[in-house]
C-alpha positions in Angstrom: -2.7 4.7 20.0 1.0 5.0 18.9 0.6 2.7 16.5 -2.4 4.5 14.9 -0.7 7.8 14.9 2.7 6.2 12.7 0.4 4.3 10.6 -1.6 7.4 9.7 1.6 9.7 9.2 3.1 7.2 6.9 0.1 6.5 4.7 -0.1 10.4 4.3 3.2 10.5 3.6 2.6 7.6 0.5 -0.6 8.9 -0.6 0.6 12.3 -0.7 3.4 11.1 -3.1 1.1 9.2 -5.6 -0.9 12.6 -5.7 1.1 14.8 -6.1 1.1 14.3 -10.4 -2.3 15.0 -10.7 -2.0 18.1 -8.1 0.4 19.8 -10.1 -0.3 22.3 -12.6 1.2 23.5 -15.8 4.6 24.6 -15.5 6.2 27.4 -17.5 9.6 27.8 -18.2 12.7 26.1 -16.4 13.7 28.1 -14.1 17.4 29.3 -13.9 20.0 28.1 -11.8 19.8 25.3 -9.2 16.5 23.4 -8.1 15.0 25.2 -4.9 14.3 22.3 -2.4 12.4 21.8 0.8 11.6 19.6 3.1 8.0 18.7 4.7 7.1 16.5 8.1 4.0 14.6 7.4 4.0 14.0 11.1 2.8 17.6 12.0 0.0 17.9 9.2 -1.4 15.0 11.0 -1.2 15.9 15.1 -1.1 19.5 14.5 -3.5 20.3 12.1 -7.4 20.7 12.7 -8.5 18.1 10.4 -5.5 15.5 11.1 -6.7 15.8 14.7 -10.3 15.2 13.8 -9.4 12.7 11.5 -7.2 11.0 14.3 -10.0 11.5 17.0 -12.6 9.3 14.2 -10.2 6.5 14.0 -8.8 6.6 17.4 -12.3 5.9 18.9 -13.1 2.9 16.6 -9.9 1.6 18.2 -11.1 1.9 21.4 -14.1 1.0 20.8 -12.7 -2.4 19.5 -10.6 -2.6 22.1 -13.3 -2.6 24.5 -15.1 -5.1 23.0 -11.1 -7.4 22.5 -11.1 -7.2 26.5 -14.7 -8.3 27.3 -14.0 -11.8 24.8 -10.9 -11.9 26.2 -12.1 -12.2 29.7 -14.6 -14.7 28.8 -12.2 -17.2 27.8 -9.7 -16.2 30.6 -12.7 -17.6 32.9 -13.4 -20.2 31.0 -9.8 -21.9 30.9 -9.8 -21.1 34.4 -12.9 -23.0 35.1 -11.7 -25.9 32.9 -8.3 -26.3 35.4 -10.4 -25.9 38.3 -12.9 -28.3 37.9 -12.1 -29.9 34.6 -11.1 -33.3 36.7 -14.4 -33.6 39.3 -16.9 -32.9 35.6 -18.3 -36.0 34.0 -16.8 -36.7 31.1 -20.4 -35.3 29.0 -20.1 -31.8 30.8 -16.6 -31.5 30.4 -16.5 -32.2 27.0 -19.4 -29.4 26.1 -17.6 -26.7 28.2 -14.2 -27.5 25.8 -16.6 -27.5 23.2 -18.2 -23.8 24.2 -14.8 -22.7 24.6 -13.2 -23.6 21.3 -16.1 -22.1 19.9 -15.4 -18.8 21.4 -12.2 -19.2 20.7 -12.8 -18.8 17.0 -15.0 -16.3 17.6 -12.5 -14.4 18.7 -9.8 -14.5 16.2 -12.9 -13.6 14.0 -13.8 -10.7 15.6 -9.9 -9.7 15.9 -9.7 -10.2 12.4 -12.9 -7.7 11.2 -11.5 -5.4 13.8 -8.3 -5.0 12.0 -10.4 -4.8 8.7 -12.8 -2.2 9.9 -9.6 -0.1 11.5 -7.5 -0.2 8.3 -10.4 0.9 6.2 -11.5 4.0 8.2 -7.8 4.8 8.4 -7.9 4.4 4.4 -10.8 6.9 4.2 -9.7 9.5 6.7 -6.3 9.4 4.4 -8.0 10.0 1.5 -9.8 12.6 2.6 -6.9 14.4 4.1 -5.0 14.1 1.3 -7.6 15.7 -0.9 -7.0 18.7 1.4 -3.8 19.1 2.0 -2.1 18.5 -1.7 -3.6 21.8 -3.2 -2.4 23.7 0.0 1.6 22.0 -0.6 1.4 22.7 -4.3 -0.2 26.6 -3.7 2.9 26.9 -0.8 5.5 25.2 -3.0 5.0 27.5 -6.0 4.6 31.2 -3.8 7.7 29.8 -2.5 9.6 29.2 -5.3 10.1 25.2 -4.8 11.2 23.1 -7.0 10.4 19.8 -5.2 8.7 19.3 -1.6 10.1 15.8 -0.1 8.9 14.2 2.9 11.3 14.9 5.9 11.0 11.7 7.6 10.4 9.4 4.4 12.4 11.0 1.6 8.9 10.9 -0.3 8.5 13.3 -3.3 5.4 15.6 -2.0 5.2 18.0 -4.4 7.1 18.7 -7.5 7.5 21.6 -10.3 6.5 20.2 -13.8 9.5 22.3 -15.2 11.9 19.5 -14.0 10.1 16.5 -15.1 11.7 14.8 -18.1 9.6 12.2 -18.1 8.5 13.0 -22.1 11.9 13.1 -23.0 13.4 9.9 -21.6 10.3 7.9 -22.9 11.2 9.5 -26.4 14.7 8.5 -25.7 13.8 4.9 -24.5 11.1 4.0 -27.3 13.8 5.4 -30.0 16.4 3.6 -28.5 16.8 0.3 -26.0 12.8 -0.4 -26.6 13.3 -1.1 -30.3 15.0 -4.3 -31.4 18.2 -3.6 -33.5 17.5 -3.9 -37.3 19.5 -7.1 -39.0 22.2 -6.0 -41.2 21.9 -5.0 -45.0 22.0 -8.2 -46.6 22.7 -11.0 -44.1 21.0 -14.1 -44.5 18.1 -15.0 -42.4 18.7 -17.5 -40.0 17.2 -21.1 -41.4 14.5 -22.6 -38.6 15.8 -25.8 -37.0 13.3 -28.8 -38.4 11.5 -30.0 -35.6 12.9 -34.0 -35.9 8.8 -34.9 -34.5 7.7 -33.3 -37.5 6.2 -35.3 -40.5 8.8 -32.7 -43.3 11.8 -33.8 -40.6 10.6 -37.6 -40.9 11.9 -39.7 -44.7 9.1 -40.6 -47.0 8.7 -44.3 -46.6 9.2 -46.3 -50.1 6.4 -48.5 -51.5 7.5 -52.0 -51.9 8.4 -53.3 -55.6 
C-alpha cells in the first residue's frame, strides 16, 4: 500500500510539471520587484483530497485484488514442492517426472501472471494520474495567480508546478541561441577554400597508364 501511495504522489508530482505549459495562460506585464515563490506538497493533493482518495481507493483495490490471487498461486506451488520432498523418492520415476513437469508449468504461470499484474497496476495508476492532474492543474494555476505567484514548485521534488509566463524567456534565449552558437561561423573575407584530399582509391588519384610504342 505504501508503495502505491509514493508511486502515485511522485507521478503527480511529474505529470503535474509537464502540464503545467499548456495550463498557463497569457501573462501580462513583468511584474516589479523579486519573483513571489511557493511551495506545494503533492503528497496531500493525493491522501487528502476527495478525488486523490477515490483515485487511491480504485487502484488500491486492484492491488489487492492481485494480491489475492499472487497468494492463492503462491500456495499452490508451496504444496507442490512440498509434496515433491516428501514423496519425490517413494514415486516411480513416470509420476515423478509429470508432477516436476505440472510444477514447472505453474511456475511460469506464475511469473506470467506477476508480470500482467504489474502491467495492469501501472496502467490504472497511469489513468487515475491523468485524470487527477486534469483537475488539479487549473485549480494551482487559478491559486497561483489570486496569489500573486510567480512559480509553484513541488515541496518534496523541487518540481516546477506552476509558473507565471511573465518570467519565461524561453523566446528570447532561442533568438539568442539560433543567432548565435546554432549558426556556424562564416569563413573570412577572402581566404581560400580548403582543397579536398584526393581519395588515393579513386580512378583521378590513380596515373593514366601509357600505351605501349
Amino acid at each position: 500500500m505504501k508503495r502505491i501511495l509514493v508511486s502515485v504522489a511522485m507521478a503527480v508530482g511529474a505529470a503535474a510539471a509537464f502540464g503545467q505549459t499548456q495550463a498557463a495562460a497569457p501573462a501580462a506585464a513583468v511584474p516589479a520587484g523579486p519573483p513571489k515563490i511557493a511551495v506545494i506538497n503533492v503528497d496531500r493533493l493525493v491522501t487528502d483530497s476527495a478525488l486523490g482518495k477515490e483515485a487511491f481507493a480504485r487502484v488500491k483495490k486492484i492491488a489487492d485484488s492481485k494480491k489475492e490471487e499472487g497468494d492463492k498461486l503462491t500456495k499452490e506451488l508451496r504444496d507442490m514442492e512440498q509434496k515433491l520432498a516428501d514423496q519425490g523418492a517413494s514415486l516411480a520415476d513416470d509420476k515423478k517426472e509429470a508432477l516436476q513437469k505440472t510444477y514447472q508449468e505453474k511456475a511460469i504461470a506464475f511469473k506470467r501472471f506477476q508480470d500482467d499484474a504489474q502491467r495492469s497496476l501501472d496502467e490504472a495508476q497511469k489513468k487515475e494520474l491523468e485524470e487527477l492532474q486534469k483537475r488539479v492543474m487549473p485549480v494551482i494555476t487559478q491559486v497561483g495567480k489570486e496569489r500573486g505567484f510567480t512559480l509553484i514548485f513541488n515541496k518534496f521534488q523541487s518540481g516546477l508546478v506552476y509558473a507565471d509566463d511573465a518570467v519565461d524567456v524561453t523566446d528570447d534565449v532561442l533568438k539568442r541561441f539560433n543567432t548565435t552558437v546554432a549558426v556556424p561561423a562564416a569563413a573570412p573575407a577572402g581566404a581560400a577554400a580548403p582543397r579536398p584530399t584526393p581519395n588515393p582509391n579513386s580512378a583521378a588519384a590513380k596515373p593514366t597508364p601509357k600505351k605501349p610504342n
